[in-house]
N, C-alpha and C positions, 0 to 999 in steps of 0.2 A: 179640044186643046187642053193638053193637060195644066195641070197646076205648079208657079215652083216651089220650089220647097218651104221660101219665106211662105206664101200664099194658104200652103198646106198647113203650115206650123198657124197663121193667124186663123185659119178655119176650123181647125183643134182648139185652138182656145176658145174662139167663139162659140163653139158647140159644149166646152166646158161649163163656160159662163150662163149660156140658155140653159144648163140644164139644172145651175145653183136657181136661176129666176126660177124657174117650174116650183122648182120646192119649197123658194119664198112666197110665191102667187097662192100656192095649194095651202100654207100652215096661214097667211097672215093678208091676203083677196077678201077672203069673207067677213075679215072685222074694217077695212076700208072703206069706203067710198070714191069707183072709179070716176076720173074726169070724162065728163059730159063727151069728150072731143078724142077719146080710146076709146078704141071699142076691147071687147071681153079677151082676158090672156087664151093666148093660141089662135086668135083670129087674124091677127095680119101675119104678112109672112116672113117677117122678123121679130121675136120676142120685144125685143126694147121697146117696140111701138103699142105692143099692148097689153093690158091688163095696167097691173098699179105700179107695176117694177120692169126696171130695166139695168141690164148690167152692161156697161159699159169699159172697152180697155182702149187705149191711145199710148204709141211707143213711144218712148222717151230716151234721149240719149242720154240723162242723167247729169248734164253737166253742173247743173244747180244743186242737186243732192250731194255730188260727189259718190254716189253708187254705181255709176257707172248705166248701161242700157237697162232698157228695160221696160215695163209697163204699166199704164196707172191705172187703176181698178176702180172703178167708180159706181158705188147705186143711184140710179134716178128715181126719184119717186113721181108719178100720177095720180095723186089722189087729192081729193078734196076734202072737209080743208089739209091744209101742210101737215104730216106727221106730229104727233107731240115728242119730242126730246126723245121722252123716255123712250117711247118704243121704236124710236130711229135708231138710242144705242140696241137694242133690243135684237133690232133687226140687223144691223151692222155688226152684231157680237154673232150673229148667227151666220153669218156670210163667210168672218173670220174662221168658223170651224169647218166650215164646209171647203174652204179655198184650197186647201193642203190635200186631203184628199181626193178630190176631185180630180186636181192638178196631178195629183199622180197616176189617179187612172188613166187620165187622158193622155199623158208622155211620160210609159213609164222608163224606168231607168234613169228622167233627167233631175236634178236636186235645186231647187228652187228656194229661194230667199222671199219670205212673204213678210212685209211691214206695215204694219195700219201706221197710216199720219192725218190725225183727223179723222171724217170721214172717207177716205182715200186710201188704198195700199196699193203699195210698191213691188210689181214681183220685178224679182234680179235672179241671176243664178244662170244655168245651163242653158240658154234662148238658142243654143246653136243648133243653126238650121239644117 
C-alpha cells in the first residue's frame, strides 16, 4: 500500500530528525549516563526510544502562536541524572544548527521558518504536501 503524500512528507521528517539524534548520541552518549529502562542508541527500532536522545515532532495548527501550521520540535532526554542546564543549552544550540540543513537536504527546494521558543522550535514555511 502505498504511502500519501502527508504520510511521506511526516516520514522525511522523521528520518530527518533520526538522523540529527545519531549525531547527538555519537558527539554527547558517551559523557551521559543511559536510563537503566533504554536500551543502547540504534537498538530499538525507533531512535526516540533509545539511547539518551530522542527527537521528537507533533503538527500544530498554530492557532496560539499566530504562525499558522506547522511542527514542534522537541528533544527528550534519557538520562540519568536530568541534564545540567548548561549542557541542555549546549545540546539545544547544537540541534539549532543542524535543523536548517538537514531540513534542506531532506526537502529540497522547500523554504522553512525555524524558531526556538524555549526548549522547542517551531518549523513553519513550505509543509505542502
Amino acid at each position: 500500500m502505498a504511502l500519501t503524500a502527508l504520510e511521506q512528507w511526516e516520514l522525511t521528517l522523521k528520518t530527518a530528525l533520526d538522523s540529527i539524534d545519531a549525531l547527538l548520541e555519537n558527539k554527547y552518549g558517551p559523557l551521559l549516563v543511559r536510563k537503566a529502562s533504554r536500551p543502547a542508541a540504534g537498538k530499538a527500532s525507533n531512535p526516540k526510544y533509545d539511547g539518551v536522545f530522542g527527537i521528537d515532532s507533533k503538527f500544530t495548527l498554530g492557532y496560539a502562536s499566530g504562525s499558522g501550521p506547522g511542527y514542534i520540535i522537541e528533544l527528550l532526554t534519557g538520562c540519568v541524572p536530568p541534564l545540567p542546564s548548561a549542557m541542555k543549552t549546549e545540546i539545544l544550540d547544537d540541534l539549532e544548527k543542524m535543523l536548517p540543513d538537514v531540513l534542506a537536504a531532506s526537502f529540497p527546494g522547500k523554504t522553512f521558518n525555524i524558531e526556538r521558543i524555549g526548549e522547542r522550535f517551531r518549523l513553519t514555511g513550505d509543509l505542502g504536501f
